[in-house]
N, C-alpha and C positions, 0 to 999 in steps of 0.2 A: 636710350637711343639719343643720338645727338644728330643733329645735321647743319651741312655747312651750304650757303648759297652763295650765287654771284649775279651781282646785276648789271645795268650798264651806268652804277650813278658815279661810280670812279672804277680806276684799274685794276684797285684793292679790296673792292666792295665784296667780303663777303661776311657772310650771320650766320649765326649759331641757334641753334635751339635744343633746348632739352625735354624729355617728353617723360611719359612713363611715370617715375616719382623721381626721387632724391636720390641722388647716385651717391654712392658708399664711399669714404675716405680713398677705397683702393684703387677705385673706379675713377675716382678724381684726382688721383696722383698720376694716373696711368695716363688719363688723356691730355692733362698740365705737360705732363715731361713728354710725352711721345707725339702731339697733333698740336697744341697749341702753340708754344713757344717758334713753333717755325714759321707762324704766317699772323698772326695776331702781335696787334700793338702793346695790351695790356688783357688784366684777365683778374674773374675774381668770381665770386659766389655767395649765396647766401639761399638759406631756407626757407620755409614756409611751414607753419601749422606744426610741427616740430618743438615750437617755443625757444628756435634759438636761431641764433644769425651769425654769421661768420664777416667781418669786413672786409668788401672788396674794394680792390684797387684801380685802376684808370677803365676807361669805358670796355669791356669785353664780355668775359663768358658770363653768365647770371644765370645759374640754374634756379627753379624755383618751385621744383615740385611736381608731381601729376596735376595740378588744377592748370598751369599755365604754362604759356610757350614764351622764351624770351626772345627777340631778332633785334640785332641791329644792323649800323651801318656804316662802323668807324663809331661817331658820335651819337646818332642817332638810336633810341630805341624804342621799339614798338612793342607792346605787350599784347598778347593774343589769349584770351579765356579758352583753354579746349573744349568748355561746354558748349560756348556761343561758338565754335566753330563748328561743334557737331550737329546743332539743331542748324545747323546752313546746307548741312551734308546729311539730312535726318534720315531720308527716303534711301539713300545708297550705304549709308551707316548698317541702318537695321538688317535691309538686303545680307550686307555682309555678314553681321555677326551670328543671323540664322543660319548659315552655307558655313561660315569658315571659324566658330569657335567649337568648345566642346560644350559649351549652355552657358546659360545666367551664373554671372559670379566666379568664372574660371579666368585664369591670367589673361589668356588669351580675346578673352570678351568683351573688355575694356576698347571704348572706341577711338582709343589714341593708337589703337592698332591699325587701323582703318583710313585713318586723315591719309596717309602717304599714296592712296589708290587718285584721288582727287585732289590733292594738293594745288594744282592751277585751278581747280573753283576760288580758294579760300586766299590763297595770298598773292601782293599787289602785282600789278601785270607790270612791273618795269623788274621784278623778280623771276628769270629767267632760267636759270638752270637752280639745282640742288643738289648735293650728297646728302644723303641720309648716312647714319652708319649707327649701328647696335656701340654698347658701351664695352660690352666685353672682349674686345678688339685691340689686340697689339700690331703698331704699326713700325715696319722696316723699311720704309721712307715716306718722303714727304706727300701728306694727303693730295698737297698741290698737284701734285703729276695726275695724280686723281681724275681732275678736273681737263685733262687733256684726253680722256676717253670720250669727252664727248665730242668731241671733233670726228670722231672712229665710227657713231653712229651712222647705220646705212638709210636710205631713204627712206621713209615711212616710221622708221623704231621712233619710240620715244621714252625710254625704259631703259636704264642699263644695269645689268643685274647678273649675276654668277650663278652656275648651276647648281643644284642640291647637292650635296657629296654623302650622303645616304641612300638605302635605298625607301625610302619613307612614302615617296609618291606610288613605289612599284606595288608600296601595300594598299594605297590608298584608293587606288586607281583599278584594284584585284577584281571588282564586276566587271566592269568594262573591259578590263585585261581576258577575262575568262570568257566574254562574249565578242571579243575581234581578236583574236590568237595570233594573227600579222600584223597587230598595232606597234608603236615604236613608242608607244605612254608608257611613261615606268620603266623605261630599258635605260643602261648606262649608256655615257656616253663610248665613243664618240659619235657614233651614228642614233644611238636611242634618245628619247624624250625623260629625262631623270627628273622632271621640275626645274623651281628657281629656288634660290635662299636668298632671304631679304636684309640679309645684315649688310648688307655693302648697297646701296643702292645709287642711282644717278637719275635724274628727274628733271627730264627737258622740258620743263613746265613750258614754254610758248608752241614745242612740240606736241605738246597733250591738250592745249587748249585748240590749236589747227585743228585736230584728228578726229574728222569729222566718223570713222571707225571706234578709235578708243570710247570717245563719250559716248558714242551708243552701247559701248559693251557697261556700261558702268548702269543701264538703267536696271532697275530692280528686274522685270520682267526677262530682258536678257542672260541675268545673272542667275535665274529661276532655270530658263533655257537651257544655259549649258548644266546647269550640276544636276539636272534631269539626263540630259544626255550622257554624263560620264557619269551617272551614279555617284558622283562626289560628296562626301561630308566631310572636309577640311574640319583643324583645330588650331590653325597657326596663324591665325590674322591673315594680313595684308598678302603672304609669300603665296596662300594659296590660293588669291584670286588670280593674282600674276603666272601660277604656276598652270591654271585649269585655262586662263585666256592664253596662254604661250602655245598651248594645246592644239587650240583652235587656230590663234594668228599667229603664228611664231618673227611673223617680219616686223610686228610691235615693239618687239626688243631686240638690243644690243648687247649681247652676252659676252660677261667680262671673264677675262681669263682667271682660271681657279685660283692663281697666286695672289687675285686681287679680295680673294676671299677666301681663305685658308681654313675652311673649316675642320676641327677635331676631334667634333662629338663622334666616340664610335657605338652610341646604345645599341644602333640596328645589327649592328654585329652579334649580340648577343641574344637577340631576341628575334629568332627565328630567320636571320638572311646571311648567315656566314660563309655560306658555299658562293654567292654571287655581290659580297660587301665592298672585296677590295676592286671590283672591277667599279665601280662608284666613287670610291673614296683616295685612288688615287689622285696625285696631281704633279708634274713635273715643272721644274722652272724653281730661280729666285724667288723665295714667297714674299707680296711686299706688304701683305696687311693677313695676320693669323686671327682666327675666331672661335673664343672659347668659347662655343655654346652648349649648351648643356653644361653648364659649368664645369667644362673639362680646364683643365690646368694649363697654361701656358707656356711653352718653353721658356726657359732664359735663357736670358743673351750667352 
């Protein structure tokens, strides 16, 4: 996962970070040629814990690993430990990762999954907006334009985020589905409630620090609240707290159009939702950002 911010310290100002671990040769050739080159001055990388270093060139990208986040600001850079950010976030951390992984020691359970729910607790307040965005992501223009959805945001959202193009929540969501039969949870779009997918994300961090709603939805007991209410046990991090609060508040977010998140995993298609998959997982429009998740393969150009 990478994500890009903006702040107000120049016109230019935006940072990077990398999360998760070590992104793979492919993975870094993908986001060099296709996201960075368009808005970064310089760019370069190097490892950690690996036993090897790669030399980077003028002040830009710096990946460094699952133990740390790198941000800059042009010249400036700030190193962020993901542990000391999670024991800052301990109490909505743990919340999380009992409701929304599949247990101790799963991909998903790792609490670098977790920072992007809270992200305005942890980083500096002149740090205003954010993109997040998964790595396995091909982009068909400039991220920049990206950054002009958030102008799009309607009063109260502070989230901007693409809807699931599975049907994963209609499984997830099956108690509650089977105990309100007029619910719109789990239904495709355009009129039903499908979830969120959190590969593309937008984070009006001075909007989530106002939102005097959001923070209380983050406290552990609220978060206990709803997954009692919908019977929920998520396995996907971050998407499925955003997906069970969208539920509840749906005017929290600003939902990006599917082309801004092209997702291609079709698993659910074959594992029990074929009669109702393509009503999900279509999407119309110029696609301007595809997402291999599930390690599905990417088109070429």
């Amino acid at each position: 996962m990478a994500s890009a911010a903006r702040s107000a310290c120049t016109d230019v100002s935006q940072m990077w970070s990398w999360e998760r671990s070590v992104p793979t040769e492919r993975q870094m050739e993908l986001v060099l040629r296709d996201v960075v080159p368009a808005w970064l001055f310089g760019v370069g990388w190097r490892t950690e814990g690996a036993g090897q270093e790669a030399p980077a060139t003028s002040a830009g990208l710096v990946p460094r690993g699952a133990a740390q986040w790198c941000f800059w600001c042009l010249s400036q850079v700030i190193v962020h430990d993901v542990n000391e950010l999670t024991e800052k976030l301990f109490p909505i951390v743990e919340a999380m990762q009992k409701h929304f992984s599949a247990g101790s020691g799963t991909y998903y359970s790792d609490s670098i999954f977790f920072l992007s729910v809270a992200m305005h607790r942890i980083m500096p307040k002149e740090i205003t907006q954010i993109i997040q965005v998964d790595l396995d992501l091909k982009y068909k223009t400039n991220i920049r334009d990206l950054f002009d959805e958030f102008d799009n945001f309607p009063e109260g959202a502070v989230i901007g985020i693409a809807r699931e193009m599975q049907p994963v929540y209609r499984h997830t969501f099956w108690q509650y589905r089977r105990e309100n039969p007029q619910t719109k949870v789990g239904d495709p779009p355009p009129d039903g409630l499908p979830g969120f997918n959190s590969g593309v994300l937008l984070l009006n961090l001075e909007a989530m620090r106002q939102s005097k709603l959001y923070n209380q939805l983050l406290e552990p007991t609220m978060v206990q609240k709803l997954t009692e209410k919908y019977h929920f046990k998520g396995h996907l991090g971050d998407q499925d707290f955003f997906t069970m609060v969208g539920m509840e508040h749906p005017e929290l977010f600003h939902v990006l159009d599917c082309t801004w998140n092209r997702q291609l995993c079709t698993w659910w298609r074959d594992h029990g939702y074929s009669d109702v998959f393509d009503q999900y997982f279509q999407c119309e429009g110029e696609v301007k950002i595809y997402h291999g998740n599930c390690n599905t393969p990417i088109p070429e150009d």
